[in-house]
DSSP file (Angstrom, degrees, kcal/mol; ACC not computed):
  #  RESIDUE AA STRUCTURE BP1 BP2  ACC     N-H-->O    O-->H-N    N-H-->O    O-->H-N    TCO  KAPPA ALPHA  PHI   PSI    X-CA   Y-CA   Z-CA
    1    1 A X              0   0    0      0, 0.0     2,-0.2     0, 0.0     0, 0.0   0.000 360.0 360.0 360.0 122.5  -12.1   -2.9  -16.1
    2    2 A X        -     0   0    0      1,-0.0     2,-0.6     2,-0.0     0, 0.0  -0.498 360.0-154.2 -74.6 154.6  -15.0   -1.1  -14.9
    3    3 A X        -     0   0    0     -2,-0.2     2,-0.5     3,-0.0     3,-0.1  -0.951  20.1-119.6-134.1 148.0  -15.1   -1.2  -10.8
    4    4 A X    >>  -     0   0    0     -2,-0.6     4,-2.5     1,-0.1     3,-0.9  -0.525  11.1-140.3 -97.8 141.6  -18.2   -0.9   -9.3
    5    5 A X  H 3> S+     0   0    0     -2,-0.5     4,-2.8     1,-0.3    -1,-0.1   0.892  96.8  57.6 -61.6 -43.5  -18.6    2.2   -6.7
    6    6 A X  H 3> S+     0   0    0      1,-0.2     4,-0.7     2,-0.2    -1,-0.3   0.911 110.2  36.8 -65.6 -35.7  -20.5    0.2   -4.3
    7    7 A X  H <> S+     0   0    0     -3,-0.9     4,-1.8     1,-0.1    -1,-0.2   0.781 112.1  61.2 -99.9   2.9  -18.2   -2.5   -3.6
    8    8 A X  H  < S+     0   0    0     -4,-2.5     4,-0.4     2,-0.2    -2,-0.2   0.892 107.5  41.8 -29.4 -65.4  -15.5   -0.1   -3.8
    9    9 A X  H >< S+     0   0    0     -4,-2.8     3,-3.8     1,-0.2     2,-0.5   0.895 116.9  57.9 -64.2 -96.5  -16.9    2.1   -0.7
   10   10 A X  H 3X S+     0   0    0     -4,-0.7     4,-0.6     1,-0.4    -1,-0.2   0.177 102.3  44.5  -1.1 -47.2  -17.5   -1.3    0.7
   11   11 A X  H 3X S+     0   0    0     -4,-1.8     4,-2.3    -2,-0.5    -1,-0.4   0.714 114.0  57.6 -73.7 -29.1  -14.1   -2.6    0.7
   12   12 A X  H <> S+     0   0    0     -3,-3.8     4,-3.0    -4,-0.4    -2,-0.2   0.897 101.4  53.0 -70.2 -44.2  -12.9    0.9    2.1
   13   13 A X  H  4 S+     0   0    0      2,-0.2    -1,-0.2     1,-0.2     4,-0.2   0.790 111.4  42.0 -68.0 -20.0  -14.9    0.8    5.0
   14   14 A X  H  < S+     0   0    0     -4,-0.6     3,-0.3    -5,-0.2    -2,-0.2   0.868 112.4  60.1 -96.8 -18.0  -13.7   -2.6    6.2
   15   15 A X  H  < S+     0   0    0     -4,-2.3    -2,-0.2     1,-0.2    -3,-0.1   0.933 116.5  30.5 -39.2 -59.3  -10.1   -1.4    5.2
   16   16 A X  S  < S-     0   0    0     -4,-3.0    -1,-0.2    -5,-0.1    -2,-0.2   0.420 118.2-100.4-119.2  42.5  -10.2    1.4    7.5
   17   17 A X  S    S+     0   0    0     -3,-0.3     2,-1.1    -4,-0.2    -4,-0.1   0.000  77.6 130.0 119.0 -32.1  -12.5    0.1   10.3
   18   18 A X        +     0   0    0     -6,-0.2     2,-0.2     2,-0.1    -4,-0.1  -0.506  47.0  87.5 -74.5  44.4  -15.8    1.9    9.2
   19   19 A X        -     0   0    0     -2,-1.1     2,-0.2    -5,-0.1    -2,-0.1  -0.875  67.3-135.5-127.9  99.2  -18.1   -0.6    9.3
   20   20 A X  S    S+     0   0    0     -2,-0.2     2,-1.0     1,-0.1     3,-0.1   0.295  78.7  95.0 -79.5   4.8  -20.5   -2.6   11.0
   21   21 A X        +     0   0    0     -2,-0.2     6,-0.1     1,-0.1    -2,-0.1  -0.801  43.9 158.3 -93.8 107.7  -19.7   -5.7    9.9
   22   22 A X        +     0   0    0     -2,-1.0     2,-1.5     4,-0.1    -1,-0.1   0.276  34.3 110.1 -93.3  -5.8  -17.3   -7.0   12.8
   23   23 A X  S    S-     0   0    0      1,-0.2     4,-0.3    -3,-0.1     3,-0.1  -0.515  71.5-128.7 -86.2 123.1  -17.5  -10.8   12.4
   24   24 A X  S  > S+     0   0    0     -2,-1.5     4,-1.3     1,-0.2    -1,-0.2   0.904 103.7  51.9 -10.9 -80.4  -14.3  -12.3   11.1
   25   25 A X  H  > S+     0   0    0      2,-0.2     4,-2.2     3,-0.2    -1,-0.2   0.882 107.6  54.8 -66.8 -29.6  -15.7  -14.4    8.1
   26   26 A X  H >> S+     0   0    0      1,-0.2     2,-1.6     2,-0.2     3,-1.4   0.643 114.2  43.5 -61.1-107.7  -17.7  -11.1    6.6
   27   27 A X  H 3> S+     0   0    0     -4,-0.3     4,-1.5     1,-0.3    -2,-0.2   0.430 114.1  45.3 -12.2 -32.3  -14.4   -9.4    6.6
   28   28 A X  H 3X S+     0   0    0     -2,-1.6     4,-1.3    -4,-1.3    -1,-0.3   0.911 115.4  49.0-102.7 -44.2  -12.2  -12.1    5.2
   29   29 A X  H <X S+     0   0    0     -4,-2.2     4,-0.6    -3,-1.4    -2,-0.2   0.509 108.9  51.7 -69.4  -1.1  -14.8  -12.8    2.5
   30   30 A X  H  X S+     0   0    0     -4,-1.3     4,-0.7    -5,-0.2    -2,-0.2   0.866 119.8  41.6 -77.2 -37.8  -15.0   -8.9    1.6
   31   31 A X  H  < S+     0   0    0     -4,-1.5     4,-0.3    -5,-0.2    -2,-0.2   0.828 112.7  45.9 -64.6 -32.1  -11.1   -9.3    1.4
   32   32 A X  H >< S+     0   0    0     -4,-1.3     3,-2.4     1,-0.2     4,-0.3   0.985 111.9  54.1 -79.6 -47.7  -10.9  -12.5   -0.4
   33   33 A X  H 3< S+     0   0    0     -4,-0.6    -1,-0.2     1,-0.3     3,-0.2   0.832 123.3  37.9 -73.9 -29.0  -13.9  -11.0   -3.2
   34   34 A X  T 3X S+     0   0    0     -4,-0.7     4,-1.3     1,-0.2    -1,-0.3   0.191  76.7 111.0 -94.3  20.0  -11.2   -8.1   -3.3
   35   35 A X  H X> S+     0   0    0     -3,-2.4     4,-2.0    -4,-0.3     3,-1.4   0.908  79.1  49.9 -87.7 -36.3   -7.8   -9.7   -3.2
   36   36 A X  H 3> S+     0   0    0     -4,-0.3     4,-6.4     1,-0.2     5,-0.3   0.989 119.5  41.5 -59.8 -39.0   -6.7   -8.7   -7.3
   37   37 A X  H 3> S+     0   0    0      1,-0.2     4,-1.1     3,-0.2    -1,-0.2   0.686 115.5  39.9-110.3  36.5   -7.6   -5.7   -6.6
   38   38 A X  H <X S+     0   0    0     -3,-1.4     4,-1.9    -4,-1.3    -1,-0.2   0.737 117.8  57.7 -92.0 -23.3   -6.2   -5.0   -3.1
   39   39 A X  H  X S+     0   0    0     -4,-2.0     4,-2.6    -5,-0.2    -3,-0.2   0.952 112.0  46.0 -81.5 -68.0   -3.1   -7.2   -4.8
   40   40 A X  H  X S+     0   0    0     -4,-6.4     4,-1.5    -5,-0.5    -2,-0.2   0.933 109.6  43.7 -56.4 -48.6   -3.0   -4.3   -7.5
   41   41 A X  H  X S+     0   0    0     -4,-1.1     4,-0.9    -5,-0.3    -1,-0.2   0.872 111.9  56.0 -67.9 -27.7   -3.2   -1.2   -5.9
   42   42 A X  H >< S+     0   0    0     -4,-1.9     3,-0.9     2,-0.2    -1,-0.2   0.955 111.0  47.2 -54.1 -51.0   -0.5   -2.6   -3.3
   43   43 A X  H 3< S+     0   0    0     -4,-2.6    -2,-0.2     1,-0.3    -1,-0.1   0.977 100.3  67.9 -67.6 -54.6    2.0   -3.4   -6.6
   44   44 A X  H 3< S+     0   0    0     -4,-1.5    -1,-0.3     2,-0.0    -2,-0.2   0.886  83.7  90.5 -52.0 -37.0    1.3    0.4   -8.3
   45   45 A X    <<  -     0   0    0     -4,-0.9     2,-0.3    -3,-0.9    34,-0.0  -0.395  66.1-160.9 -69.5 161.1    3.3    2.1   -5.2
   46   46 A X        -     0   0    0      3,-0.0    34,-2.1     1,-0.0     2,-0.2  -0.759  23.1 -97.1-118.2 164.1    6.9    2.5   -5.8
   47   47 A X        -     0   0    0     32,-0.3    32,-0.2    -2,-0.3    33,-0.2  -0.509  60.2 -86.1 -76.4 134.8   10.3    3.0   -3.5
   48   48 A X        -     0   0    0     26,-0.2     2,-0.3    -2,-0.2    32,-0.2  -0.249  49.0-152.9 -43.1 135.7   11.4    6.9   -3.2
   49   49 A X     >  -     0   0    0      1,-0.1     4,-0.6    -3,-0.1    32,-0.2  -0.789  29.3-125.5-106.7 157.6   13.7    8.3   -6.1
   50   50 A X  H  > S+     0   0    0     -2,-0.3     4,-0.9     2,-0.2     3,-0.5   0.934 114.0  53.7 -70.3 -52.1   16.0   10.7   -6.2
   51   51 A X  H  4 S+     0   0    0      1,-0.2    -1,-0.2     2,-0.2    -3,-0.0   0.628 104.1  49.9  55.9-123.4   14.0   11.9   -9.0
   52   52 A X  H  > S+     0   0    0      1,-0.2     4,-0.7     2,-0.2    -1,-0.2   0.326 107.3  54.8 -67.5 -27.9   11.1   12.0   -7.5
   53   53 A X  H  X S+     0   0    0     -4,-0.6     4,-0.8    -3,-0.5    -1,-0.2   0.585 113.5  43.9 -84.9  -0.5   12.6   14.1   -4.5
   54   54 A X  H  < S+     0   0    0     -4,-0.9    -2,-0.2     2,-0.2    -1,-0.2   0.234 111.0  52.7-105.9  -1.0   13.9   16.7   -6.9
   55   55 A X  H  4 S+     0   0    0     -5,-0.3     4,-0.5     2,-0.1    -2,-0.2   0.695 117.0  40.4-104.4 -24.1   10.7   16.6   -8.8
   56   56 A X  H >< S+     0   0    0     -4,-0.7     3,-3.8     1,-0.2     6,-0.2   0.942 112.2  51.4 -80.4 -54.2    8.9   17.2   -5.3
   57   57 A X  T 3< S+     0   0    0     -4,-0.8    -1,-0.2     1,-0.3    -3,-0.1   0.790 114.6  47.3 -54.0 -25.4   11.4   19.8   -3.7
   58   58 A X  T 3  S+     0   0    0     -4,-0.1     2,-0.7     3,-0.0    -1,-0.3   0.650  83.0 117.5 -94.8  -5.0   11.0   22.0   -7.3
   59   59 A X    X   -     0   0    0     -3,-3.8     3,-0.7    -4,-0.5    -3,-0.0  -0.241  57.5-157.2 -41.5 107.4    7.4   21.5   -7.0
   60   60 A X  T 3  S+     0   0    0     -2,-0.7    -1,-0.2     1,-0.3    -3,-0.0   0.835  85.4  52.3 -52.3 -33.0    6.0   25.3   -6.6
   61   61 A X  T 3  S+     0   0    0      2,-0.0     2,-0.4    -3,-0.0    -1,-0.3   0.477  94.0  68.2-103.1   3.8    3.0   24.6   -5.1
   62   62 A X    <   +     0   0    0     -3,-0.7     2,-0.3    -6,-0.2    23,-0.0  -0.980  69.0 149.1-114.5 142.7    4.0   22.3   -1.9
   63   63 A X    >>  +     0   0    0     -2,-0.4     3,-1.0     0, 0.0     4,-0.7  -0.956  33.8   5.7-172.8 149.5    5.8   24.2    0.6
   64   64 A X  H 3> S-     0   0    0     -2,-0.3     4,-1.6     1,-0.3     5,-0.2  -0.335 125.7  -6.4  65.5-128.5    6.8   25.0    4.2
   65   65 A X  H 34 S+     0   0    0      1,-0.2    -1,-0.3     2,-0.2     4,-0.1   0.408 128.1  68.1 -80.4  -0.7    5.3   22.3    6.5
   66   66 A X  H X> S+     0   0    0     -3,-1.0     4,-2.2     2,-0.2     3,-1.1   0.722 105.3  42.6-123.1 -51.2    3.3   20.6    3.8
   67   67 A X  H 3X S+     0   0    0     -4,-0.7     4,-2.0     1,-0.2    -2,-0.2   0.838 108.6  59.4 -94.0   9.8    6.4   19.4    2.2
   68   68 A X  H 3X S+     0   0    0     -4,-1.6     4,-0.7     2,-0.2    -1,-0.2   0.351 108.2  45.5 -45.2 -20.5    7.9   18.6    5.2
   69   69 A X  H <> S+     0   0    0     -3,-1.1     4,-1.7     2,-0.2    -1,-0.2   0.727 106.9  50.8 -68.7 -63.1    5.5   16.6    5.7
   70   70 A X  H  X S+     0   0    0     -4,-2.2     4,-0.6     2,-0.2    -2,-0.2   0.784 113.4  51.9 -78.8 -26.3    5.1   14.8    2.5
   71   71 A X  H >X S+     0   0    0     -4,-2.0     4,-2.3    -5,-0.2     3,-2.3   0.985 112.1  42.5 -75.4 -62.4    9.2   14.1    2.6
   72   72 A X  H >X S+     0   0    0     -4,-0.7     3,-3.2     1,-0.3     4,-1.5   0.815 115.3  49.3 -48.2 -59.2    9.4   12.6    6.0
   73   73 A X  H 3X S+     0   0    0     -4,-1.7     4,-1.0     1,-0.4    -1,-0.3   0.621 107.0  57.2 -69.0 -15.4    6.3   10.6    5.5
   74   74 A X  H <<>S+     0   0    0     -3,-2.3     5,-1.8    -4,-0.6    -1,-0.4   0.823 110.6  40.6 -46.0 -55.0    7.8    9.6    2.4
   75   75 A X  H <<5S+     0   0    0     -3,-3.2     3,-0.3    -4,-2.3    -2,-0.3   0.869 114.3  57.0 -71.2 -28.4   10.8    8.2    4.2
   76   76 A X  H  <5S+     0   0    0     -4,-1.5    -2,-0.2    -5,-0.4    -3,-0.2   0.674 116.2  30.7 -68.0 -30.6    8.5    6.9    6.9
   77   77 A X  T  <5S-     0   0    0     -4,-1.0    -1,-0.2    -5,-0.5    -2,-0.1   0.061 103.9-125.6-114.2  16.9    6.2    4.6    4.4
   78   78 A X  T   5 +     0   0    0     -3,-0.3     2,-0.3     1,-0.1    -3,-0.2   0.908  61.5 149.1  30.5  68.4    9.2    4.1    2.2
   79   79 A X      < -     0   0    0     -5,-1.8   -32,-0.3   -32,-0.2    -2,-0.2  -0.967  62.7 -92.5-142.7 140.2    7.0    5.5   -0.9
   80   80 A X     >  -     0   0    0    -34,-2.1     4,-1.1    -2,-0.3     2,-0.2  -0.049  42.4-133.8 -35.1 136.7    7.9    7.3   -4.0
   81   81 A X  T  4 S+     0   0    0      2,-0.2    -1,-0.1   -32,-0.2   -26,-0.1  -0.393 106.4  56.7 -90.3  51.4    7.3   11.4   -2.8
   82   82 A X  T  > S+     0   0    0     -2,-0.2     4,-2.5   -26,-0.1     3,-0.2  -0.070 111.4  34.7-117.5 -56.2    5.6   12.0   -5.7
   83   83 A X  H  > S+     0   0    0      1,-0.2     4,-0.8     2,-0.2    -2,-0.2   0.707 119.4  59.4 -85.5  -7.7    2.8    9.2   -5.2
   84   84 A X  H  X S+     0   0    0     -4,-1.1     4,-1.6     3,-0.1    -1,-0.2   0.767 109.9  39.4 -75.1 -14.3    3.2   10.2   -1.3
   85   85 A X  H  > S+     0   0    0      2,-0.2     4,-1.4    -3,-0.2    -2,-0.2   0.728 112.4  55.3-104.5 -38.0    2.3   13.7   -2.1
   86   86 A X  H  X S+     0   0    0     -4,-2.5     4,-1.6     2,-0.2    -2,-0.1   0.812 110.7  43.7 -28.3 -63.5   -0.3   12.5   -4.5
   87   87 A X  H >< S+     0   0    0     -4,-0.8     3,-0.7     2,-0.2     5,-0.3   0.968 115.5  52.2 -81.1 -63.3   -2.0   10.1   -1.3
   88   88 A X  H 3< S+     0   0    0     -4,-1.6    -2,-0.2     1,-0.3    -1,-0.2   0.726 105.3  58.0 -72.8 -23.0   -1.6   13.4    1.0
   89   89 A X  H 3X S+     0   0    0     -4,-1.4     4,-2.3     3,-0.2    -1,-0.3   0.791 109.1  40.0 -62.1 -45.4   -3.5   15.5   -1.8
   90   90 A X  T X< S+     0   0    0     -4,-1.6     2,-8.1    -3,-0.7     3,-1.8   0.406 108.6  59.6 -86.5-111.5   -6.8   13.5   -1.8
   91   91 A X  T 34>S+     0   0    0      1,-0.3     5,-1.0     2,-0.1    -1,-0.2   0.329 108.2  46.5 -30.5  -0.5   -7.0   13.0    1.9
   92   92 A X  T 345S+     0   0    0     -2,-8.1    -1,-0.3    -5,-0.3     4,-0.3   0.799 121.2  38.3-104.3 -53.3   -7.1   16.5    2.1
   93   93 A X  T <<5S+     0   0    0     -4,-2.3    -3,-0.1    -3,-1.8    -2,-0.1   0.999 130.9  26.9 -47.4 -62.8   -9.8   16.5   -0.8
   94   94 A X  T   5S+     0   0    0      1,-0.1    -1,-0.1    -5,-0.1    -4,-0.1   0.859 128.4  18.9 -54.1 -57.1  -11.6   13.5    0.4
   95   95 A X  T   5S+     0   0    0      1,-0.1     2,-0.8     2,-0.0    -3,-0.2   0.650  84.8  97.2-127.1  10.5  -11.4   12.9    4.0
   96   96 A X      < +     0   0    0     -5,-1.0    -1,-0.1    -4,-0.3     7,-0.0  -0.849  36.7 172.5 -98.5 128.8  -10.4   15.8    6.0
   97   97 A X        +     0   0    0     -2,-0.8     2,-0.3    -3,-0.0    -1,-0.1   0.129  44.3  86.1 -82.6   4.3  -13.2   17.4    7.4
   98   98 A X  S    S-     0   0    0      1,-0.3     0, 0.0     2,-0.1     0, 0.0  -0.821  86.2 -75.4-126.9 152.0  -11.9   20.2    9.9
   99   99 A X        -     0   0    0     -2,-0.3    -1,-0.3     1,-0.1     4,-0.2   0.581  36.1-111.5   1.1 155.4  -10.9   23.7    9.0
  100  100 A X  S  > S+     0   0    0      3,-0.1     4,-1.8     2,-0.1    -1,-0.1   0.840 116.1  59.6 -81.7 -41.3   -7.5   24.8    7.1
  101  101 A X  H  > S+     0   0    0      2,-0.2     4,-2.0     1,-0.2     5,-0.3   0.973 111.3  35.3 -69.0 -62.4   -6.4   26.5   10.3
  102  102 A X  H  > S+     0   0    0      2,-0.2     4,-1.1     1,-0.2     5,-0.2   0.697 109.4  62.6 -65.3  -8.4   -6.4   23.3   12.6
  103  103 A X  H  > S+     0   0    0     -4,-0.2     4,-4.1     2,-0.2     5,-0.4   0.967 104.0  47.3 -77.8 -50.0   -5.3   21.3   10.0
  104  104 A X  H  X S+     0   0    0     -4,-1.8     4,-4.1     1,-0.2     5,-0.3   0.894 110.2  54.2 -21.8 -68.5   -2.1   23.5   10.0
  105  105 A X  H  X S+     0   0    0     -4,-2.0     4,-1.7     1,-0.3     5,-0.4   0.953 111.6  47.0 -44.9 -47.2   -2.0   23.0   14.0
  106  106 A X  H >X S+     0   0    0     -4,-1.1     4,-3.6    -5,-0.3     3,-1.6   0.988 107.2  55.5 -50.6 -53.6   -2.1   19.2   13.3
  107  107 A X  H 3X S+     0   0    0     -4,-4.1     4,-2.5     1,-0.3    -1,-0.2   0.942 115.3  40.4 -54.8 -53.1    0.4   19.5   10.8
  108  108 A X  H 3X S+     0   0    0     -4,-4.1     4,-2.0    -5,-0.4    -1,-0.3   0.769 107.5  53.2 -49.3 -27.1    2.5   21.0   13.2
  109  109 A X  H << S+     0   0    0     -4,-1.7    -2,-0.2    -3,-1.6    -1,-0.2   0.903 110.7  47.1 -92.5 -58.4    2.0   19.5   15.8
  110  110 A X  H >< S+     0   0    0     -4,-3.6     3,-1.1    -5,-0.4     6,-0.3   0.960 112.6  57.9 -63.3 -41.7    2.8   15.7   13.9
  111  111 A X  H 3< S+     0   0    0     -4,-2.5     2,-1.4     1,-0.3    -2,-0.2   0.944  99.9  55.9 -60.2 -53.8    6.1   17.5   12.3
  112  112 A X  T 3< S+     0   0    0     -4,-2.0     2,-0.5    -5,-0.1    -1,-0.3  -0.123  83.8  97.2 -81.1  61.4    7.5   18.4   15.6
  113  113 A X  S X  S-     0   0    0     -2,-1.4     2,-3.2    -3,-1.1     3,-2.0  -0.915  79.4-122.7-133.9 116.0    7.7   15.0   17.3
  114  114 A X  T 3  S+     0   0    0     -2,-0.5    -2,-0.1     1,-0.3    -3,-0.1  -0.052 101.4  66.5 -60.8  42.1   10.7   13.3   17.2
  115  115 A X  T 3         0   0    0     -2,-3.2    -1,-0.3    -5,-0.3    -4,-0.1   0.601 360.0 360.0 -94.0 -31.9    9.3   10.0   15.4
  116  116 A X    <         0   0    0     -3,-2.0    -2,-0.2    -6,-0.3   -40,-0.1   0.287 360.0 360.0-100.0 360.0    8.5   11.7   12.2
């Protein structure tokens, strides 16, 4: 199925907030025009494996704080570490915009706080 990039962005922006349509019935008919395939991407996550934590923890390339990171928050969204590490890999392509060095501080900063 092709999906078209415009109502893609469009469903993303009212997903996470970034939009200027605020009325109620815009919003609920951008969801409703999306519901298979907000209904599909919801069904593709899976529950953490064991697995999948041995497949992250021998990973070579995530380390130190980053996969500290990706396991609690794994245990935290109750999500496969594989597709959590996955989801923490684009937002670091895609939508963080600040520096490598303050993303570290962040990172730190969210790892030591006893909720995560």
């Amino acid at each position: 199925a092709v999906v078209s990039t415009q109502s893609t962005g469009s469903l993303w922006r009212v997903l996470n907030g970034n939009t200027a349509i605020r009325e109620e019935e815009s919003i609920l008919a951008e969801l409703r025009s999306n519901r298979v395939r907000i209904v599909s991407g919801v069904s593709f996550f899976k529950a953490p494996s064991s697995t999948s934590k041995t497949k992250l923890e021998n990973n070579k390339t995530v380390k130190g704080t980053k996969l500290d990171f990706v396991k609690k928050a794994s245990v935290l969204l109750n999500l496969d570490e594989t597709q959590c590490l996955e989801i923490f890999q684009m937002y670091l392509a895609v939508e963080y915009k600040d520096t490598p060095a303050s993303f570290n501080n962040a990172l730190q900063n969210v790892l030591s706080r006893q909720n995560l």
